[in-house]
N, C-alpha and C positions, 0 to 999 in steps of 0.2 A: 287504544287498540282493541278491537274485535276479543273476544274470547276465541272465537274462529281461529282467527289468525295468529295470536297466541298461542295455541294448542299447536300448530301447525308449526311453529316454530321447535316446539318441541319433543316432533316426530320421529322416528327410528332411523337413522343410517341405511341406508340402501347398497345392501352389496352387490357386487357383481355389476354397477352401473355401468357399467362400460359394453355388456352381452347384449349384443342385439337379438332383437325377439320378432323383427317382422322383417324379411327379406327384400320384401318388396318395396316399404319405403325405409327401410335401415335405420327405423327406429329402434332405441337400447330398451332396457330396465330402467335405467336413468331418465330417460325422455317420457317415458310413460309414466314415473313418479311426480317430475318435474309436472307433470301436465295435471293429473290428480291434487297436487298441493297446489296448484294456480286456480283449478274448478272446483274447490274446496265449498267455497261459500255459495256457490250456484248447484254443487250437487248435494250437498248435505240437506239443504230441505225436502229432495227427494228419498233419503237416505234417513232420516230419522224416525223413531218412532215405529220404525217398522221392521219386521223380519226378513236379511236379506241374504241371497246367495251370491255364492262366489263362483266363477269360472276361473280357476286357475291354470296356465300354462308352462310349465316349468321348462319345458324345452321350445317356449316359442310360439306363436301362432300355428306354425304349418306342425306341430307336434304334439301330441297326447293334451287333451285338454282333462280338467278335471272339475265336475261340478260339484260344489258343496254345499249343501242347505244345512248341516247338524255337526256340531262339533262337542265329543266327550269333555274336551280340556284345548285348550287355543293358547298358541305362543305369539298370536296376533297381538304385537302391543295395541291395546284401548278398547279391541273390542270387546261387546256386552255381550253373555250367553245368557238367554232368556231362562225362562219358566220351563221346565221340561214338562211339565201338565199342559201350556199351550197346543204342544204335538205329541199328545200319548202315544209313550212306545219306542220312541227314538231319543236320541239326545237333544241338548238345547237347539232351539234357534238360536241366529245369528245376529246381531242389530247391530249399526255402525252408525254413530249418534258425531263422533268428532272426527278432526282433520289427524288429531294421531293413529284412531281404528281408520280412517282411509290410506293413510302412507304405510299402515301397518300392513294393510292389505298389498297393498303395492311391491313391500318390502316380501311378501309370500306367493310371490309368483301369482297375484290376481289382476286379470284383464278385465274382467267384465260383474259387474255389479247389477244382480236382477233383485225388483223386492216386489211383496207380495200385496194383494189388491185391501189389503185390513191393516191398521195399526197394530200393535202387538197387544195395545190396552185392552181394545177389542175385535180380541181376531175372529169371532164368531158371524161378524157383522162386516161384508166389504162396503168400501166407502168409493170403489172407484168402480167400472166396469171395462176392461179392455178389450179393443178386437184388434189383432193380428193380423193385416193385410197381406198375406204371404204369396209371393207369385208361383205361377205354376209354368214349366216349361215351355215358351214360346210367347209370356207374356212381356210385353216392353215398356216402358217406362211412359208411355205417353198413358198405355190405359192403366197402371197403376194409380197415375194419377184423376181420371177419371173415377177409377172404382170407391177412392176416397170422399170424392166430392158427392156419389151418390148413396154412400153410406152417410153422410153426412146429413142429406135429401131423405131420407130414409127416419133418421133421429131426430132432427129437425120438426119431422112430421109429427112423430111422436111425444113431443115436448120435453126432448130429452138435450139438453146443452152438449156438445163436444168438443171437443181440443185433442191437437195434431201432434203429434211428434214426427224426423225421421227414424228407423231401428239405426240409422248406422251400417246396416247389410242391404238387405235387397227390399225389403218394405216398409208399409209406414203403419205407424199403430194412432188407432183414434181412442181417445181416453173420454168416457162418459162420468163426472164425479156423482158420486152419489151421497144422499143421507141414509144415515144406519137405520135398515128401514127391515132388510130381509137378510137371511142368513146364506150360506154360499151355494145351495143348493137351487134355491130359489133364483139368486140371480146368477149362476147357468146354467138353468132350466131357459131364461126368458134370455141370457144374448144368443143360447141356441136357437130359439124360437126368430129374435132377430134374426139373424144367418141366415135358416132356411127359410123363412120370409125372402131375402137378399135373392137366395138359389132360387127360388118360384119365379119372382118377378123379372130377374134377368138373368135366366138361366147360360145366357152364351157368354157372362164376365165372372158369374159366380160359383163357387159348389160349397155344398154343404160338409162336406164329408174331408175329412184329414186324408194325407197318403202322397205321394208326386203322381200317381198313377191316376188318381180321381183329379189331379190339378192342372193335366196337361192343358194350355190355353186356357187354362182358368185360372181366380185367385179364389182362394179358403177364406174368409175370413175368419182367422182363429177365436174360437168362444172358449176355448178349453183353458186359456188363462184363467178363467173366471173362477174356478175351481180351488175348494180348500188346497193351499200347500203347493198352487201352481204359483209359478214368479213370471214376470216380465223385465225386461232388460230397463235399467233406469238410464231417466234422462240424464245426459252428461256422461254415461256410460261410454268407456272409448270398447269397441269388439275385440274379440278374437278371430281376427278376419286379414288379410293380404290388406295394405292398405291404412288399416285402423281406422274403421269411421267411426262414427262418434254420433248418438242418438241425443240429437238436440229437439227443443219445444217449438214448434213454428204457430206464427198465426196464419187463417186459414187463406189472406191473402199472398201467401210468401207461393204457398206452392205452385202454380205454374211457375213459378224465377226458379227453382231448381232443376237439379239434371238429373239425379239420382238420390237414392235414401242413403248413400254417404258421401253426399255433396260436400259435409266437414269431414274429416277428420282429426288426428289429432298434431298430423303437421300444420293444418290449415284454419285450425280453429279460432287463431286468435283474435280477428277483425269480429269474430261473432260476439265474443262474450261480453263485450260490451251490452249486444241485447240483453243476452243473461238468460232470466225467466220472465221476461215480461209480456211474452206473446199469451201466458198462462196467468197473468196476475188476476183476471175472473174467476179463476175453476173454485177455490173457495166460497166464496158467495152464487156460485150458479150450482152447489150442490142440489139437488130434485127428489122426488121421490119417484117410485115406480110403478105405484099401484096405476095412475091415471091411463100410463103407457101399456101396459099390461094388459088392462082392458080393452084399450084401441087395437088392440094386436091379437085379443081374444086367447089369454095366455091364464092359464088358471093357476097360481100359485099352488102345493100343496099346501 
């Protein structure tokens, strides 16, 4: 038996399994724990080693949500409160390294599990770049998908590898892995610089600029993930969303076959996990560096 699975056996009790938390497909407490101890061993490698926040929902989806990146003292059974020198000034990080700190999570009113673009070993240095495909009022899913493909055109160019996720809500996030190469500044200095690149070259799909107002009929692609202390929603993450979709890894042939960015959710997930993480079994070895790109792009590090 697994350590994984082990661990997972012996997990915290989940009360209140019986309270439903999404209305709209009448999943419980229960069903979303259940579902977390089954994606155990597919979300945990997204999940380890690094600093992560929690979206907790105590009354639900459609009800107060709560974000948490820092905890004084945790009655989370399993999880790990980092180095408070990591983030001077605040209390520890978060890390969720086993399948007890995930059911633990579970067990505290957590839906959504975001973690941050550096290891905790070395959080000075991101190892991944993300951009945030985030649609803007009156966009529809056929040119989401398009904007993806030529973001991808874009990195490609650049000599920079990328890998797909759905969020599980309404867009798709592309993941650039990186070598520990520049510190957080530097690289979002340069996925900004990507971006407005993006907003010049096709200004009638993209904008540079955050806000719904600057996004009407356009998509953002968000560069501000990139940033010390920003998180991104992890893969296998089920949302806080009507529904509960579920941010899986796709490869970059899958996308046109889907319909939306919570194509799974976590009623409907099950035929998927057999894929698992395999659409993503490159991103390790296609780590890159950024200098080459940089330059192609005319981006001056400080």
């Amino acid at each position: 038996m697994s350590g994984r699975m082990a661990t997972a056996q012996k997990a915290p009790r989940i009360t209140h399994a019986e309270r439903v938390i999404d209305a709209a497909s009448g999943l419980t407490k229960g069903d979303l724990a259940a579902y977390y101890a089954r994606v155990a061993p597919l979300i945990l490698p997204h999940l380890e080693g690094r600093p992560v926040a929690l979206v907790r929902a105590p009354d639900g989806v459609g009800g107060e949500l709560f974000f948490q990146k820092h905890a004084q003292h945790s009655d989370i059974a399993g999880i790990k409160l980092l180095d408070p020198a990591l983030d001077p000034g605040h209390d520890p990080l978060l890390q969720i390294d086993t399948a007890e700190a995930l059911l633990g999570a579970a067990q505290y009113n957590t839906v959504e599990l975001h973690t941050w673009n550096a290891t905790s070993r070395a959080i000075g240095k991101p190892d991944r770049m993300t951009f945030d495909l985030d649609p803007g009022e009156g966009i529809d899913w056929q040119q989401m998908q398009e904007a993806a493909l030529l973001v991808r055109v874009l990195l490609d160019e650049l000599g920079l590898p990328s890998f797909l996720k759905t969020s599980g809500g309404k867009g798709l996030h592309v993941v650039v892995p990186l070598r520990r190469q520049f510190g957080w500044d530097e690289v979002r200095g340069f996925s900004r610089a990507i971006v407005e690149h993006l907003a010049r070259t096709v200004p009638e799909r993209f904008v540079a600029k955050s806000g719904p107002r600057n996004r009407v009929g356009r998509i953002f692609a968000d560069y501000l993930r990139n940033g010390f202390g920003a998180t991104t929603v992890s893969a296998w993450s089920a949302r806080a969303r009507p529904g509960m979709g579920v941010s899986v890894p796709l490869a970059w042939e899958e996308l046109p076959d889907l319909d939306s960015a919570a194509h799974w959710t976590v009623a409907n997930i099950g035929p998927r996990l057999a894929t698992g993480n395999t659409p993503w079994d490159a991103m390790e070895r296609s780590r890159t560096g950024l200098r080459d790109a940089m330059e192609m792009l005319g981006f001056l590090p400080a």
